[in-house]
C-alpha positions as CSV (number, residue, x, y, z in Angstrom):
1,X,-83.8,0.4,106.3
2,X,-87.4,1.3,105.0
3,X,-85.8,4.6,104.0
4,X,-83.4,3.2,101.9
5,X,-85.9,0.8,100.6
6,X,-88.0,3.3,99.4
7,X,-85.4,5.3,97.6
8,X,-84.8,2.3,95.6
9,X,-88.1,2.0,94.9
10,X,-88.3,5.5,93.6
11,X,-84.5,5.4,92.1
12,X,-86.4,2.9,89.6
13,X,-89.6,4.5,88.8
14,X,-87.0,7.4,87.9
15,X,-85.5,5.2,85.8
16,X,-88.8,3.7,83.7
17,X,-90.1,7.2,83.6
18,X,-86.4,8.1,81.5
19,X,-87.1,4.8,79.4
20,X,-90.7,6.0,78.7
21,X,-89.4,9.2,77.4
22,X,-86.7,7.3,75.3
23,X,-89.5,5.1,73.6
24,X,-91.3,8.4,72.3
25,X,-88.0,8.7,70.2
26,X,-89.2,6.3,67.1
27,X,-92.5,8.0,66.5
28,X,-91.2,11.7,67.1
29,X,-88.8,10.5,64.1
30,X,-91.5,9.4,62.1
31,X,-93.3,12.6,62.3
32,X,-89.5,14.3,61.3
33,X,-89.7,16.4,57.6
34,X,-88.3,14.6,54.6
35,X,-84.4,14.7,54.4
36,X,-84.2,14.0,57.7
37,X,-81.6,11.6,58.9
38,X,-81.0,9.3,62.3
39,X,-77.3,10.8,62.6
40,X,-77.9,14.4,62.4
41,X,-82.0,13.9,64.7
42,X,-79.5,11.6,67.1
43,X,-76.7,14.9,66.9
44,X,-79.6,18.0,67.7
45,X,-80.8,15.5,70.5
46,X,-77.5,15.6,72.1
47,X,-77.1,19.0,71.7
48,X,-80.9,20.5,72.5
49,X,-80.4,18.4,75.4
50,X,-76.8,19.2,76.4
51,X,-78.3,23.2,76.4
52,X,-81.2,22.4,78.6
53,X,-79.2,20.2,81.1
54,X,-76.8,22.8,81.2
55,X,-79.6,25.7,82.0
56,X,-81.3,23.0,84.5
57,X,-78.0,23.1,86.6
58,X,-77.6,26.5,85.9
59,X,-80.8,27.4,87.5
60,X,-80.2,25.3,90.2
61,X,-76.8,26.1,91.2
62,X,-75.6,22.6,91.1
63,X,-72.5,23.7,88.8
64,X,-71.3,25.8,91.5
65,X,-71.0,23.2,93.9
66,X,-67.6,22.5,95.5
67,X,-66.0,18.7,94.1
68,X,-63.4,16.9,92.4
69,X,-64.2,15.6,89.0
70,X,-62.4,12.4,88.5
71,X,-60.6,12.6,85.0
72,X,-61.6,9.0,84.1
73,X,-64.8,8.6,84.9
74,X,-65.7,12.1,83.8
75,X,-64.1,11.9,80.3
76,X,-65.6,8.1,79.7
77,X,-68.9,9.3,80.6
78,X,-68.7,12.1,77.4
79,X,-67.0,10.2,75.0
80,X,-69.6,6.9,76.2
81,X,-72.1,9.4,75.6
82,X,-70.9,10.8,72.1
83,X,-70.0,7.3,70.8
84,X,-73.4,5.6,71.4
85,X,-75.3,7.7,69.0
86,X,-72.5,7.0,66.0
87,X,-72.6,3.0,66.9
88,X,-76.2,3.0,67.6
89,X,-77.0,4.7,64.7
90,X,-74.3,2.8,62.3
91,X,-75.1,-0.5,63.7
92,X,-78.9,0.1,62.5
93,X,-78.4,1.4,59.1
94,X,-75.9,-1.9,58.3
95,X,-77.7,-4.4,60.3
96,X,-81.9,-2.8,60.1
97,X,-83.3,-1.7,63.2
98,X,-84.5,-5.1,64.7
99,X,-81.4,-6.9,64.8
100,X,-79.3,-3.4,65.5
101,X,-81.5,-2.7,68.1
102,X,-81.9,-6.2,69.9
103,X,-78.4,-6.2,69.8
104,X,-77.3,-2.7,71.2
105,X,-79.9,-2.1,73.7
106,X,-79.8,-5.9,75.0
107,X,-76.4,-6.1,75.0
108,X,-76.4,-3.0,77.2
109,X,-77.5,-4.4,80.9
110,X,-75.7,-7.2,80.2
111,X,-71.9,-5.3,79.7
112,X,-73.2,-3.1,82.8
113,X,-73.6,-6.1,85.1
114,X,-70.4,-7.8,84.1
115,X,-68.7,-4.2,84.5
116,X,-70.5,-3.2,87.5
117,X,-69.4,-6.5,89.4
118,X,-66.0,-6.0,88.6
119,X,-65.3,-2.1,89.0
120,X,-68.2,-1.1,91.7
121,X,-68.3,-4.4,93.3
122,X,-72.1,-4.7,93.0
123,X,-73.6,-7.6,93.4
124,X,-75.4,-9.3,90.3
125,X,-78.5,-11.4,91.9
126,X,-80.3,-14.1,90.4
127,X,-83.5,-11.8,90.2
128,X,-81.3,-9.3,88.0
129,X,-80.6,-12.1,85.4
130,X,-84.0,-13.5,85.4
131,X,-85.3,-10.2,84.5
132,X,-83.1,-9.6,82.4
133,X,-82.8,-12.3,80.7
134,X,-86.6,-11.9,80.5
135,X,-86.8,-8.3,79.4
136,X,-83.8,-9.0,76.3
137,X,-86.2,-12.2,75.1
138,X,-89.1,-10.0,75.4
139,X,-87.0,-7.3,73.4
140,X,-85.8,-9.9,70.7
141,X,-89.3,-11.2,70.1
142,X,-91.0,-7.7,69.9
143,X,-88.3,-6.4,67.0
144,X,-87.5,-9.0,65.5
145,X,-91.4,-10.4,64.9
146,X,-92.2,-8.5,61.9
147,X,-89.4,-7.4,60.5
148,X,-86.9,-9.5,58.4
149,X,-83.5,-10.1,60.0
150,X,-80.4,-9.0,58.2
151,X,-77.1,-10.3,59.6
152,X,-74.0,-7.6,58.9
153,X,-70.9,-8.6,61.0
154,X,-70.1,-4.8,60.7
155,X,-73.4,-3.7,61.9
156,X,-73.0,-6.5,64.5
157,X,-69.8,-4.9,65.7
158,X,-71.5,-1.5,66.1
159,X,-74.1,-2.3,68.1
160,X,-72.5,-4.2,70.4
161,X,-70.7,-0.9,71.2
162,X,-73.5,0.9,71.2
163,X,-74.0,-1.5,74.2
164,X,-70.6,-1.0,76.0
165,X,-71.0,2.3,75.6
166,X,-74.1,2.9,77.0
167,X,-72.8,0.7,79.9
168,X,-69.7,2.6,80.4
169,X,-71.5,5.9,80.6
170,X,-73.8,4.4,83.1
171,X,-71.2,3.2,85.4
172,X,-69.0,6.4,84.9
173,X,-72.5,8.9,85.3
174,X,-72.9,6.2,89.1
175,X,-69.2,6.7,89.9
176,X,-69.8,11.0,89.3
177,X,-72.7,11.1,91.3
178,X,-70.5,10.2,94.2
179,X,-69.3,14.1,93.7
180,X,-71.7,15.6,92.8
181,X,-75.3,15.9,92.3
182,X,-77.5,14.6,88.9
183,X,-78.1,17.4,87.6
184,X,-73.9,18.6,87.2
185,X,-73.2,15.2,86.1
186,X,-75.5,15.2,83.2
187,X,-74.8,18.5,82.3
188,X,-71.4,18.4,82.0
189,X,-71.7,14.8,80.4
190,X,-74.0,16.0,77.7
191,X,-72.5,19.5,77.1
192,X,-69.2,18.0,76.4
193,X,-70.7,15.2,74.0
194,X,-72.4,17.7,72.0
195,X,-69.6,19.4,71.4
196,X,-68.1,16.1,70.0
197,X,-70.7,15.3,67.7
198,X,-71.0,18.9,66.5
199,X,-68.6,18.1,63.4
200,X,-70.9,16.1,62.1
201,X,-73.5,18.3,61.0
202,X,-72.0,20.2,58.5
203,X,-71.5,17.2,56.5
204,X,-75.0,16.4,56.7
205,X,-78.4,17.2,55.2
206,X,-79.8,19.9,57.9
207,X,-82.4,22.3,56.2
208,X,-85.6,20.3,57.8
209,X,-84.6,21.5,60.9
210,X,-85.4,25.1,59.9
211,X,-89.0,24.2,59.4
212,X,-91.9,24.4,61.7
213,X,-92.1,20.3,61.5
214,X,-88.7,20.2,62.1
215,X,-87.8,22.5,64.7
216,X,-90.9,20.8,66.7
217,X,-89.4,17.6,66.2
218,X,-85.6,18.9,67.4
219,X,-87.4,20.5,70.5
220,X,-89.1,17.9,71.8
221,X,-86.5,15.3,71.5
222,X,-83.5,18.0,73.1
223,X,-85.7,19.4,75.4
224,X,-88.0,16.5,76.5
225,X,-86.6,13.7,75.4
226,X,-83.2,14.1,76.6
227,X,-83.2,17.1,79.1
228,X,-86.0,15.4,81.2
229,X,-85.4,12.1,80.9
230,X,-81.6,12.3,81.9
231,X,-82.9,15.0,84.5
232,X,-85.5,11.7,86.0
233,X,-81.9,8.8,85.3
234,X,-79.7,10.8,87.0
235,X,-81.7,11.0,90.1
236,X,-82.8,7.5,89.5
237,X,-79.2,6.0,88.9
238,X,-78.1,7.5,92.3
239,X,-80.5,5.2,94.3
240,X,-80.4,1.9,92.2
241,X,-77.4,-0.2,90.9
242,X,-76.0,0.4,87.4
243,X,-77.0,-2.8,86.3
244,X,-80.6,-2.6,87.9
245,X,-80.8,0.8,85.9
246,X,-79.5,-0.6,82.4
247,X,-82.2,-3.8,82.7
248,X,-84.8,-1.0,83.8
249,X,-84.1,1.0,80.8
250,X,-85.5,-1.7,78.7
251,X,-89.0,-0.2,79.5
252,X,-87.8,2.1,76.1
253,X,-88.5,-0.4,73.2
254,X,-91.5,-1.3,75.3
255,X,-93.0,1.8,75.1
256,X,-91.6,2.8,71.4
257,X,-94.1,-1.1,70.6
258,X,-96.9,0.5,72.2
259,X,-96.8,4.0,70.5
260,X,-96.9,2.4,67.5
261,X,-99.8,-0.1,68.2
262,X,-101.3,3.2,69.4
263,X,-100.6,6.0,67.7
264,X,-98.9,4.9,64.4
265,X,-101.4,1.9,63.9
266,X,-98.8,-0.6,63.4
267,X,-99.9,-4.1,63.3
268,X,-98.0,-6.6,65.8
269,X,-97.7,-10.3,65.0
270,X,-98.6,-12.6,68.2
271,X,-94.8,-13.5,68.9
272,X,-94.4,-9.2,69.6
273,X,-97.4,-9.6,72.2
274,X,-95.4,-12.1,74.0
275,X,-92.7,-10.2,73.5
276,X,-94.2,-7.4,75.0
277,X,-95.3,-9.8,78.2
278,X,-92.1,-10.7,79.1
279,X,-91.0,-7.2,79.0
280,X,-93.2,-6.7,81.7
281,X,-92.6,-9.1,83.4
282,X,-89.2,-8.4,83.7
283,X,-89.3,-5.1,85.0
284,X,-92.1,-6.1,87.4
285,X,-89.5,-8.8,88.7
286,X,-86.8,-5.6,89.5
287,X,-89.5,-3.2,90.6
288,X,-92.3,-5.5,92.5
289,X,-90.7,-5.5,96.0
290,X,-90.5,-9.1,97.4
291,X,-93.2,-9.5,100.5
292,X,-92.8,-11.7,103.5
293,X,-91.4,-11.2,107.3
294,X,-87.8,-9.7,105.8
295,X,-90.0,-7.7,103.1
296,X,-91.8,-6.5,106.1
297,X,-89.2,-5.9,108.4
């Protein structure tokens, strides 16, 4: 029993360490050359990534491991994956970033809870919608404080699948790693979604890439900020829930705030430092163990 404890323990520190890497995604972009775009930064992540995730499982054999691969879950885990960055992204540029991104990443744990329940059977506990329900208030406060809303139903639509999406890939990427081990699963996941979103690119503005600004800025986000981090969730989503993993993962706009207090010297209204609380205070209510005699037994 303490064993499995503490692999849910870790399983979620997994998970806020991929978050934390997500967050780093806003200020790598502003750092990005002129001419670059979300779409075609979003795109190279995928594909950067899918190459390193693929070499990761290379390296470790994990690809050569005996195991069925479920047509379903495997397909709806690539095309989840592909379609997030085109809603995410579209949802955004119609709707601006606060409202887009309130929206799409709150939405998220939400649509993985309601899924989970019904098509893993997990069990959605009061402390998972208090801290969630926490975390997206938190969320909402935090973008939403300095920025002025912009209400697009169209924009609306997209980043509420940006959410499903994200919620079907995590329940597809838990039911995977039934078969096989992280490192396959998000290899295969991310190689096949690069290849989906490589048509894109030629119809886009790519020439910053080719500079030594730009290919820094494509590195980091393939290698580090998608290769790692999905290297630390997979491992993480194997131990936790899918809808304990998709409330952690609000730790990303978290982080992304505190960069740019930090780094980028962006000013925060009082209503984002309360935002900012209740993020924390969320995740501490799914990561905090609860004490007492069962806690101890």
């Amino acid at each position: 029993m303490q064993d499995a404890q503490s692999g849910v323990k870790y399983g979620a520190f997994y998970v806020i360490a991929a978050a934390m890497l997500w967050g780093t995604t806003g200020t790598t972009q502003a750092l990005a050359p002129l001419g670059s775009s979300p779409l075609v930064i979003g795109t190279m992540r995928i594909l950067v990534g899918g190459i390193t995730l693929i070499f990761i499982a290379l390296y470790k054999g994990s690809l050569r491991q005996a195991g069925p691969w479920p047509l379903l879950p495997t397909v709806l885990s690539i095309l989840s994956t592909a379609l997030y960055q085109v809603a995410f992204f579209g949802g955004t540029h119609l709707t601006g970033v606060a409202v887009g991104t309130v929206v799409g990443i709150g939405a998220s744990p939400i649509f993985a809870g309601l899924l989970g329940a019904v098509f893993l059977r997990e069990r959605v506990t009061r402390r998972w919608w208090l801290a969630t329900a926490l975390a997206i208030v938190g969320c909402a406060l935090l973008l939403a404080g300095g920025e002025a809303v912009t209400i697009d139903p169209l924009g609306i639509l997209l980043a509420l699948g940006a959410g499903l999406s994200y919620a079907v890939f995590t329940l597809a990427s838990k039911h995977l790693l039934a078969y096989h081990s992280p490192d396959a699963v998000m290899a295969v996941t991310f190689g096949f979604a690069a290849l989906c979103l490589v048509p894109l690119l030629p119809t886009a503005e790519t020439s910053w890439i080719g500079t030594p600004s730009g290919l820094v800025v494509v590195l980091y986000l393939g290698v580090i900020v998608t290769g790692l981090s999905y290297t630390f969730f997979g491992r993480g989503l194997k131990q936790v829930m899918a809808s304990t993993a998709a409330t952690l993962t609000l730790a990303e706009p978290l982080t992304a705030a505190l960069l740019g207090i930090l780094l980028l010297q962006e000013a925060v209204p009082p209503i984002g430092i309360l935002g900012i609380g209740l993020i924390f205070l969320g995740l501490a209510v799914l990561t905090v163990k609860k004490t007492g005699r069962a806690g101890r037994r």
